[in-house]
SELUM-320510 format. One record per atom (N, C-alpha, C): atom name; residue number from 0; x, y, z. Coordinates in Angstrom, 2 decimals. Example, Ala and Ser with C-alpha at 12.3 -4.5 7.8 and 13.67 -1.06 7.14 Angstrom:
2
[site 'N'; 0; [13.19; -5.69; 7.80]],
[site 'CA'; 0; [12.30; -4.50; 7.80]],
[site 'C'; 0; [13.20; -3.30; 7.80]],
[site 'N'; 1; [12.85; -2.25; 7.08]],
[site 'CA'; 1; [13.67; -1.06; 7.14]],
[site 'C'; 1; [12.90; 0.03; 7.87]],
//
This chain:
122
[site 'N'; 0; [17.18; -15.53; -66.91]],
[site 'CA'; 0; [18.40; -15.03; -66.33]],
[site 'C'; 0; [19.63; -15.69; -66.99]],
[site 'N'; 1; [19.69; -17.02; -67.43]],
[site 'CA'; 1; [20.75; -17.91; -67.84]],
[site 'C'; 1; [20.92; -16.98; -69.25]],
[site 'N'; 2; [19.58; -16.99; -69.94]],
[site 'CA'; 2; [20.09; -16.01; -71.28]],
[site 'C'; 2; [20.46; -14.78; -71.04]],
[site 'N'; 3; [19.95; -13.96; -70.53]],
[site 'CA'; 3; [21.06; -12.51; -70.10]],
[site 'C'; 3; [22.51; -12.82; -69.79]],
[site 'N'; 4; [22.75; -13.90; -68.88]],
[site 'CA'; 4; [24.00; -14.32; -68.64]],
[site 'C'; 4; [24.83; -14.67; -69.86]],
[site 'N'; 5; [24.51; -15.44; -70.33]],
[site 'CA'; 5; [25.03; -16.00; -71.87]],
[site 'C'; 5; [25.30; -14.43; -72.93]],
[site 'N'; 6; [24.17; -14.37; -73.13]],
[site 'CA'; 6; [24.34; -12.86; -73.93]],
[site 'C'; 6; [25.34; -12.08; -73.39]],
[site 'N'; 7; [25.45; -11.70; -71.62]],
[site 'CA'; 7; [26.37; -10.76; -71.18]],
[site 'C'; 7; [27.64; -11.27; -71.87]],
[site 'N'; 8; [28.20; -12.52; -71.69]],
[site 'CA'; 8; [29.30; -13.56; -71.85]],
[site 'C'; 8; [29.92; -13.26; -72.98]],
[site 'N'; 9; [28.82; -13.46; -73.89]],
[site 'CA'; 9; [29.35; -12.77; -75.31]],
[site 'C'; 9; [29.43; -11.24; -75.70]],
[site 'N'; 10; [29.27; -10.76; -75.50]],
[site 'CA'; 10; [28.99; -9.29; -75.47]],
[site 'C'; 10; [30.32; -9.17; -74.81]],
[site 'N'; 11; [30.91; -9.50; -74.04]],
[site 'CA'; 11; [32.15; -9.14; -73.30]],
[site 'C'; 11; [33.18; -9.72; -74.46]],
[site 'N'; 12; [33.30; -11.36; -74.45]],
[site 'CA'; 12; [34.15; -11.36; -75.55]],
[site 'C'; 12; [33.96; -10.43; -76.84]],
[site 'N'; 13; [33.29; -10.22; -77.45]],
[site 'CA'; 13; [33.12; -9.43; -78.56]],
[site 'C'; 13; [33.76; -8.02; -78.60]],
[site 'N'; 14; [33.29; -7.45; -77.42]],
[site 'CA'; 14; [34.18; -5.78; -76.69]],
[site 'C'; 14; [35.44; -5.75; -76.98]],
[site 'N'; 15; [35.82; -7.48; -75.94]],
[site 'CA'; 15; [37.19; -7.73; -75.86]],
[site 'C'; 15; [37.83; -7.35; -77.29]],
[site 'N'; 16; [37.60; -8.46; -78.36]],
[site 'CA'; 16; [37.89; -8.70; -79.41]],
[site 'C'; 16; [37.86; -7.53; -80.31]],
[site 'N'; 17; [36.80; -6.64; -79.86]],
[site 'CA'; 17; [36.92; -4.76; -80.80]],
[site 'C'; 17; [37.96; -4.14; -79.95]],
[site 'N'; 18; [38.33; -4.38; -79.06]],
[site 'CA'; 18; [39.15; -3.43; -77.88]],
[site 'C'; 18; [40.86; -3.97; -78.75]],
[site 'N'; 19; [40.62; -5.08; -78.96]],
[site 'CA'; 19; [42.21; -5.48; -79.34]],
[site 'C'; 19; [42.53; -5.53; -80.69]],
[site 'N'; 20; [41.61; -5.54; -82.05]],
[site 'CA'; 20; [41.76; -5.50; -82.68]],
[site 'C'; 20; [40.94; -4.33; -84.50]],
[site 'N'; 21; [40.53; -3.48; -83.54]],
[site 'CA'; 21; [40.00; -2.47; -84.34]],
[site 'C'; 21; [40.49; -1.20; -84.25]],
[site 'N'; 22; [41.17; -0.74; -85.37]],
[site 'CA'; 22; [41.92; 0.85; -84.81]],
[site 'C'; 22; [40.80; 1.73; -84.82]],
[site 'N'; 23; [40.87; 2.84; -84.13]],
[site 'CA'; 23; [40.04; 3.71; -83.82]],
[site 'C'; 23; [39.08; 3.49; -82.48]],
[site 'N'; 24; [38.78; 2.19; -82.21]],
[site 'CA'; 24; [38.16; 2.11; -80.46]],
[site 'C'; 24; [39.47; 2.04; -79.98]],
[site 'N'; 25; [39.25; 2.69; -78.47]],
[site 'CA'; 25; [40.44; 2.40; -77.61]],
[site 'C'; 25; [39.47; 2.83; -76.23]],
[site 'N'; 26; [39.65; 1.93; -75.71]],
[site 'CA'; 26; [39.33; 1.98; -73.83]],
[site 'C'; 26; [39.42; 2.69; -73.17]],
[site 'N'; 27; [39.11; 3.48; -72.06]],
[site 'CA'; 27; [39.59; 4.43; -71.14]],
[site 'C'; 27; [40.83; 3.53; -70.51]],
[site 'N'; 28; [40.51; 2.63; -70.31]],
[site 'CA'; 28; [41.95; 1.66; -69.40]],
[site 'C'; 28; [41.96; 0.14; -70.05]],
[site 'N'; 29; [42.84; -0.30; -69.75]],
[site 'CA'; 29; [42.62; -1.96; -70.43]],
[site 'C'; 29; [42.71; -2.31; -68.97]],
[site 'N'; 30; [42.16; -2.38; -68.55]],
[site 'CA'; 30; [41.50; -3.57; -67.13]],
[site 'C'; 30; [40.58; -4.35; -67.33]],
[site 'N'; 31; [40.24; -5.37; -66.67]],
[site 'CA'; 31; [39.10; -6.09; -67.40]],
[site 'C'; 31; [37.81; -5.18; -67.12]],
[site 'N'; 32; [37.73; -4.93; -66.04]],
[site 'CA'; 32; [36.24; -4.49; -65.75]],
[site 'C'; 32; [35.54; -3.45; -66.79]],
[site 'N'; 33; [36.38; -2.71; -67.23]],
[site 'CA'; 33; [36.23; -1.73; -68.22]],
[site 'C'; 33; [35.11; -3.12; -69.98]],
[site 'N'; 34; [35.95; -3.90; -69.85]],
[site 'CA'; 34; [35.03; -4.98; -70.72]],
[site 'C'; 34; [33.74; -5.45; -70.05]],
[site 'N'; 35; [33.97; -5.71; -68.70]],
[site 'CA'; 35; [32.74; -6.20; -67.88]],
[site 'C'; 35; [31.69; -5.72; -68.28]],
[site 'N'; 36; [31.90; -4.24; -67.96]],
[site 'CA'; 36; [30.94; -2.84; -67.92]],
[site 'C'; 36; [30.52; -2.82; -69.36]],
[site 'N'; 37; [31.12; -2.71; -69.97]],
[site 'CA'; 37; [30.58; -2.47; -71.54]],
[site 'C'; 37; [29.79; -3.30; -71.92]],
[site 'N'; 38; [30.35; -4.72; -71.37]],
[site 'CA'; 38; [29.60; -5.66; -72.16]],
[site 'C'; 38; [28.17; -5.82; -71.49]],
[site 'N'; 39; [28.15; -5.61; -70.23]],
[site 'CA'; 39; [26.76; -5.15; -69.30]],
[site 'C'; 39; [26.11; -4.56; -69.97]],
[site 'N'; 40; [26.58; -2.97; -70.37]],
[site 'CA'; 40; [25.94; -1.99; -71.00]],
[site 'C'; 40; [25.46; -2.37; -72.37]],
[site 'N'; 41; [26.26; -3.12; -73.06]],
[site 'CA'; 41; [25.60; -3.55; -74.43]],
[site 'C'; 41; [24.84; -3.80; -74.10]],
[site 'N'; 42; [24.70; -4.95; -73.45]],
[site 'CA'; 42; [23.51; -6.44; -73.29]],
[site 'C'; 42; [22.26; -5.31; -72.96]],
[site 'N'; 43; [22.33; -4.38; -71.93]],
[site 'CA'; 43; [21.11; -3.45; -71.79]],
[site 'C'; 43; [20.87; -2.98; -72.56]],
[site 'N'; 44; [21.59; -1.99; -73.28]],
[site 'CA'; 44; [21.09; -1.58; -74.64]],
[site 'C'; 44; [20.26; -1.97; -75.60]],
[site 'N'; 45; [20.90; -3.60; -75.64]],
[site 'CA'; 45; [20.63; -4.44; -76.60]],
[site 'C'; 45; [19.42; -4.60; -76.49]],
[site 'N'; 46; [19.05; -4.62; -75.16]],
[site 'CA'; 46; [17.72; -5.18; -74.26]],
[site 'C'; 46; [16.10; -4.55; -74.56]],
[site 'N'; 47; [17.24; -3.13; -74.04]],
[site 'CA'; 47; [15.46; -1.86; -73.87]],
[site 'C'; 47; [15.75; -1.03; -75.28]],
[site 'N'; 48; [16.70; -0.70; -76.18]],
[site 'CA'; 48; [16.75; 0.48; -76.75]],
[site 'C'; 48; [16.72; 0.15; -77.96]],
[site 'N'; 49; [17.38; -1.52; -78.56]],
[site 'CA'; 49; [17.48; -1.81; -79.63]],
[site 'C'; 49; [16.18; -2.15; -80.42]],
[site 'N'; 50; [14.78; -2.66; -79.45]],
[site 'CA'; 50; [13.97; -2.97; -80.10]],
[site 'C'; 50; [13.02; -1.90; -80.37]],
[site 'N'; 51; [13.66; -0.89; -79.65]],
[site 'CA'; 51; [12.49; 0.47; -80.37]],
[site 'C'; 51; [12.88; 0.98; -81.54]],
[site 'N'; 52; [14.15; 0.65; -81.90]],
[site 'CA'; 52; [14.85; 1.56; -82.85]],
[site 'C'; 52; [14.16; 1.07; -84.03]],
[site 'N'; 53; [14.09; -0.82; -83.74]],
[site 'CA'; 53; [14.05; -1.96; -84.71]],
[site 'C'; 53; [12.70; -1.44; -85.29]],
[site 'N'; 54; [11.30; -0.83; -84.48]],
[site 'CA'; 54; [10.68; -0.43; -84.77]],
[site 'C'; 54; [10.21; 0.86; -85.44]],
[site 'N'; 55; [10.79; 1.89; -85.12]],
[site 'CA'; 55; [10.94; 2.93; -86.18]],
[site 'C'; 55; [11.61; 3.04; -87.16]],
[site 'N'; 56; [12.92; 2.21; -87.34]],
[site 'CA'; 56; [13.78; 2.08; -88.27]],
[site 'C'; 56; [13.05; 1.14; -89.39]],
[site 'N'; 57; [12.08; 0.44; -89.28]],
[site 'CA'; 57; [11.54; -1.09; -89.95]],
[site 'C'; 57; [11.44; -0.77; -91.29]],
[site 'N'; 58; [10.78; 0.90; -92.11]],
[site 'CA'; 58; [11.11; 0.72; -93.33]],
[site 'C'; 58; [12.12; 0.80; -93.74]],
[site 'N'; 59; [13.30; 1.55; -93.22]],
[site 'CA'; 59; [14.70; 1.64; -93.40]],
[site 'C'; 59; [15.16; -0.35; -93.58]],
[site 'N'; 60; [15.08; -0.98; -93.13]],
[site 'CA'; 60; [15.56; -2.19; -92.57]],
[site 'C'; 60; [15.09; -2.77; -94.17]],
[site 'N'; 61; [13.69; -2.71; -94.49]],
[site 'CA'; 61; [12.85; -3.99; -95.39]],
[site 'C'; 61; [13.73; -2.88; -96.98]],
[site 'N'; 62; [13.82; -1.53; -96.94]],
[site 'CA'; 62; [14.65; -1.26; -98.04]],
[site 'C'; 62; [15.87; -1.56; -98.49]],
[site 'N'; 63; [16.60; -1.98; -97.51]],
[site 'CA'; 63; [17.97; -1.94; -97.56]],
[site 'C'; 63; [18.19; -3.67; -97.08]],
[site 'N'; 64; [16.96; -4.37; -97.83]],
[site 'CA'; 64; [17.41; -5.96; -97.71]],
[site 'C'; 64; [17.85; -6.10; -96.09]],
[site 'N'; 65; [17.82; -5.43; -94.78]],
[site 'CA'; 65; [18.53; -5.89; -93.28]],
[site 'C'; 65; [19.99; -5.25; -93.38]],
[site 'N'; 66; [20.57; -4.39; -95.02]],
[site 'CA'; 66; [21.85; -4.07; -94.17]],
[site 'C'; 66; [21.17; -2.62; -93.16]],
[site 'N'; 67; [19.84; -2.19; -93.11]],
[site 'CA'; 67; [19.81; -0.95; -91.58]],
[site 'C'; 67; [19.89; -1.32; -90.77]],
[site 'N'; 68; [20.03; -2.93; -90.79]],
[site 'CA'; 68; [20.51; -3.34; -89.33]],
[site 'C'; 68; [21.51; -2.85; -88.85]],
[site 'N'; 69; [22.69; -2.84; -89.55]],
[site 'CA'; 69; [24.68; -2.51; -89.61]],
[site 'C'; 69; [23.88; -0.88; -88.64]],
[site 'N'; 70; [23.21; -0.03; -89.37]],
[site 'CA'; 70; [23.07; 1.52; -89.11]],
[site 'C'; 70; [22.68; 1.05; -87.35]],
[site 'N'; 71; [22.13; 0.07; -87.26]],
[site 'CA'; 71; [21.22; 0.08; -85.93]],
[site 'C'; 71; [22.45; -0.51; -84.78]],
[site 'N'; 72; [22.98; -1.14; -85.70]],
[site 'CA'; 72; [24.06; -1.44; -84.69]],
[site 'C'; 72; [25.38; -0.68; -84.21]],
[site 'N'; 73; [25.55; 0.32; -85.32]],
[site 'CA'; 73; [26.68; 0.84; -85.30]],
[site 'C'; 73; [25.95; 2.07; -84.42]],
[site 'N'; 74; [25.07; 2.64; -84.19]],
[site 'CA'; 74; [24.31; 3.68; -83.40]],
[site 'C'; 74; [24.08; 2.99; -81.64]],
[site 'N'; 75; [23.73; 1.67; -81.93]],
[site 'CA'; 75; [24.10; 1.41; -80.04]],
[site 'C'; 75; [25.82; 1.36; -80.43]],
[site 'N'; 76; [26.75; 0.80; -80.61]],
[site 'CA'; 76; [27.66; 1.00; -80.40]],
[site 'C'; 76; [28.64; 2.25; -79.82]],
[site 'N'; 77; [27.88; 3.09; -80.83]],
[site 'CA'; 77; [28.35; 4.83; -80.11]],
[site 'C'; 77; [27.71; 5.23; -78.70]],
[site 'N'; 78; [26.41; 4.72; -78.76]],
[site 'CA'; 78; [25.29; 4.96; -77.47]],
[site 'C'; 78; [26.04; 4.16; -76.38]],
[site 'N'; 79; [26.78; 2.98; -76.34]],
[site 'CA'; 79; [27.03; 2.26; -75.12]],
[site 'C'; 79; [28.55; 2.94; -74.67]],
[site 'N'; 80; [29.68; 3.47; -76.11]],
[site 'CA'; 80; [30.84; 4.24; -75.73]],
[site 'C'; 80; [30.49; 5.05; -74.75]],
[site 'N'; 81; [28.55; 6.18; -75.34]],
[site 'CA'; 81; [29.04; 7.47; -74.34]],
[site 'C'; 81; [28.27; 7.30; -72.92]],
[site 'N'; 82; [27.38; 5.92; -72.68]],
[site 'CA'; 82; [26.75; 5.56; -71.57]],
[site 'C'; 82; [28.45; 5.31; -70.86]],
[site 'N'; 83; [28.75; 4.57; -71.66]],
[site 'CA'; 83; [30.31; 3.81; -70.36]],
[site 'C'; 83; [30.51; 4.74; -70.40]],
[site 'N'; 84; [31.41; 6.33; -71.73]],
[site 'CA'; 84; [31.94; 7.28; -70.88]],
[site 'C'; 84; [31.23; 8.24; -69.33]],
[site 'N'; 85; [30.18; 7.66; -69.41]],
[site 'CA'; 85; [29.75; 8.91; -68.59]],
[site 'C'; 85; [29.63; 7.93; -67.17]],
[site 'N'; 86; [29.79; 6.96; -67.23]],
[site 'CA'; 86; [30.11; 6.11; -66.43]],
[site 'C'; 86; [31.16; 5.75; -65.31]],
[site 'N'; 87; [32.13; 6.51; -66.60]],
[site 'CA'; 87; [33.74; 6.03; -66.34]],
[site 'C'; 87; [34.51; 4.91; -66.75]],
[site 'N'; 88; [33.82; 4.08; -67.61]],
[site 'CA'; 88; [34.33; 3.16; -68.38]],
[site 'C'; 88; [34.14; 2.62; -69.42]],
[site 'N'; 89; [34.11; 4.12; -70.14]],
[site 'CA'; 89; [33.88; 4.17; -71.92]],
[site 'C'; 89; [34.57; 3.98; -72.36]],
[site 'N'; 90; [34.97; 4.01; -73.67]],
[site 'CA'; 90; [35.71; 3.91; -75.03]],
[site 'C'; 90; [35.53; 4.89; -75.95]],
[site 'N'; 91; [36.82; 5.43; -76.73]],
[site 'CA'; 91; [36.53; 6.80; -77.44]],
[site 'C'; 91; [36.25; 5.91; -79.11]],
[site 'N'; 92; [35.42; 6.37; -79.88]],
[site 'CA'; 92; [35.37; 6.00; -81.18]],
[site 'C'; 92; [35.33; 7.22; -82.11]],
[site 'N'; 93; [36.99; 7.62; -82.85]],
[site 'CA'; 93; [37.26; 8.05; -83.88]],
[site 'C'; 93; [37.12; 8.08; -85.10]],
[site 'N'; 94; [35.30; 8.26; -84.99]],
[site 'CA'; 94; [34.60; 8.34; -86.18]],
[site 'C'; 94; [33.73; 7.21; -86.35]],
[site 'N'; 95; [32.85; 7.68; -87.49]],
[site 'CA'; 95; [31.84; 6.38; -87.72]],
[site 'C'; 95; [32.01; 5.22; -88.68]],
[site 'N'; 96; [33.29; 5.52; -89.38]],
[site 'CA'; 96; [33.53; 3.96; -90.24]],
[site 'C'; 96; [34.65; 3.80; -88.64]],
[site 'N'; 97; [35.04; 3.96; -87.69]],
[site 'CA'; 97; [35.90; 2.82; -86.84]],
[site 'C'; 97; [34.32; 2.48; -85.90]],
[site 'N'; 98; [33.40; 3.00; -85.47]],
[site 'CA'; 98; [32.21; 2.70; -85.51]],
[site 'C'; 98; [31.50; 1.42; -86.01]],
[site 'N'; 99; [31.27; 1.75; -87.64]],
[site 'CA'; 99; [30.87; 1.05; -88.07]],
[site 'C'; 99; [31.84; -0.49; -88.41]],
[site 'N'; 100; [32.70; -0.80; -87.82]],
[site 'CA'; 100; [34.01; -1.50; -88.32]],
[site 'C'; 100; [33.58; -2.60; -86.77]],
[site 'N'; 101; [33.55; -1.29; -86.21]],
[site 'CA'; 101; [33.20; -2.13; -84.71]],
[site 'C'; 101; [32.24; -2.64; -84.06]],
[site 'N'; 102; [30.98; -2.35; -85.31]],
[site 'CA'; 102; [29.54; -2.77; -84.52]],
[site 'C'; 102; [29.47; -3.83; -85.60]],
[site 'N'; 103; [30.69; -3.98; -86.86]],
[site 'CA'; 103; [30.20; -5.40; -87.68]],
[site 'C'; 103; [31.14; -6.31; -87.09]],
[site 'N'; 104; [32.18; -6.37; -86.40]],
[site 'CA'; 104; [32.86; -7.14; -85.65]],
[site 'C'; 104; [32.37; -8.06; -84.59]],
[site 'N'; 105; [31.29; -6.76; -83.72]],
[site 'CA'; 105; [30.71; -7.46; -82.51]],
[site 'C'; 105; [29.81; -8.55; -83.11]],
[site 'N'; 106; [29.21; -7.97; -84.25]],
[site 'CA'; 106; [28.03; -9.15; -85.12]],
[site 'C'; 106; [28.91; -10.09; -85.58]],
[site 'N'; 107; [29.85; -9.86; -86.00]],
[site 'CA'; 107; [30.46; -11.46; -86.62]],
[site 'C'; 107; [31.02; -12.18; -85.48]],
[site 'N'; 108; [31.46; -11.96; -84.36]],
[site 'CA'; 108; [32.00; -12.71; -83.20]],
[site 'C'; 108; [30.63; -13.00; -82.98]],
[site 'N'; 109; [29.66; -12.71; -82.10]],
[site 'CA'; 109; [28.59; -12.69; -81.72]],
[site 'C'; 109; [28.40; -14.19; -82.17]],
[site 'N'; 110; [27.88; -14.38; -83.44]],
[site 'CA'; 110; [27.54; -15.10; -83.82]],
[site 'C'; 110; [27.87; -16.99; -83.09]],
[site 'N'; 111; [28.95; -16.98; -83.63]],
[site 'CA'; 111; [29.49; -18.04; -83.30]],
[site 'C'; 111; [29.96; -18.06; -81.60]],
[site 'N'; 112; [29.86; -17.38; -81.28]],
[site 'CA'; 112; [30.22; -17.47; -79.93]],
[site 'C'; 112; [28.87; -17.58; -79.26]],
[site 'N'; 113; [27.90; -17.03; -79.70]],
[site 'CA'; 113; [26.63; -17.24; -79.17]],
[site 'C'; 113; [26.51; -18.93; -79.77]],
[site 'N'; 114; [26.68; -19.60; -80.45]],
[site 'CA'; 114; [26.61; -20.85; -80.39]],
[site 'C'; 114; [27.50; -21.89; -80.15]],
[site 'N'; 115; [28.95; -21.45; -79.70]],
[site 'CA'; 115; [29.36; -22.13; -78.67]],
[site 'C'; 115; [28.46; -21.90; -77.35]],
[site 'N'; 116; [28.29; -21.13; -76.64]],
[site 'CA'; 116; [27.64; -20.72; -75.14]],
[site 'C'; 116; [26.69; -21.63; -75.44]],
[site 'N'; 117; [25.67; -21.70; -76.41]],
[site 'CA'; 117; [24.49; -22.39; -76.19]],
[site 'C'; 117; [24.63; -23.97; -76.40]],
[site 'N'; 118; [25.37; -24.32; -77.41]],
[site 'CA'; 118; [25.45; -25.95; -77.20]],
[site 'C'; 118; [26.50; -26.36; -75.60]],
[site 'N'; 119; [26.95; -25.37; -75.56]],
[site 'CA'; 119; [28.26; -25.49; -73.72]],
[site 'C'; 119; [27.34; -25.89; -72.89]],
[site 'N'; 120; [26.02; -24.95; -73.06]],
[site 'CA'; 120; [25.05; -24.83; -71.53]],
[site 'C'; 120; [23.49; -25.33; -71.80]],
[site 'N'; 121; [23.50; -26.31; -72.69]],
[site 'CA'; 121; [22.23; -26.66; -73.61]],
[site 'C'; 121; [21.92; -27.65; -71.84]],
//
């Protein structure tokens, strides 16, 4: 549970951080909860949907040296916009390079923020 928590944590900053600085995502509202929700919805995504993909996608992935990862990520990214839109607290994405702009963002925040959280709560 502490790691879902952590993961949610980041996943929200990361939203945050595509919400304010990537043209082409834009929010249904800038309230926070609208980040809450998303970043919820990632973390699920991330959870049940990403590792099936990881699995049918796998020769795609070992050809392309891991960049089909970027493809795998930038595809939940659109998947969690139209889960929140249908939600009520989606995000519109104007195309697949602001897409793809925004699912390498969440990976480069991610990163380091996932290792602040973990040495914070070690």
């Amino acid at each position: 549970m502490k790691a879902f928590l952590t993961r949610w944590a980041v996943n929200v900053i990361a939203i945050w951080v595509v919400f304010q600085f990537v043209p082409g995502v834009t929010p249904v509202a800038t309230s926070l909860d609208v980040v809450i929700v998303n970043g919820l919805i990632l973390g699920l995504v991330n959870l049940i949907v990403r590792p099936l993909l990881r699995l049918v996608t796998f020769p795609l992935i070992i050809a392309t040296l891991g960049l089909g990862t970027l493809l795998i990520n930038t595809c939940m990214f659109l998947l969690v916009g139209w889960i929140g839109s249908y939600l009520g607290y989606g995000f519109s994405v104007d195309g697949f390079v602001a897409a793809f702009v925004a699912a390498l963002v969440v990976s480069i925040v991610s990163v380091p923020t996932n290792l602040v959280f973990r040495l914070a709560f070690r």
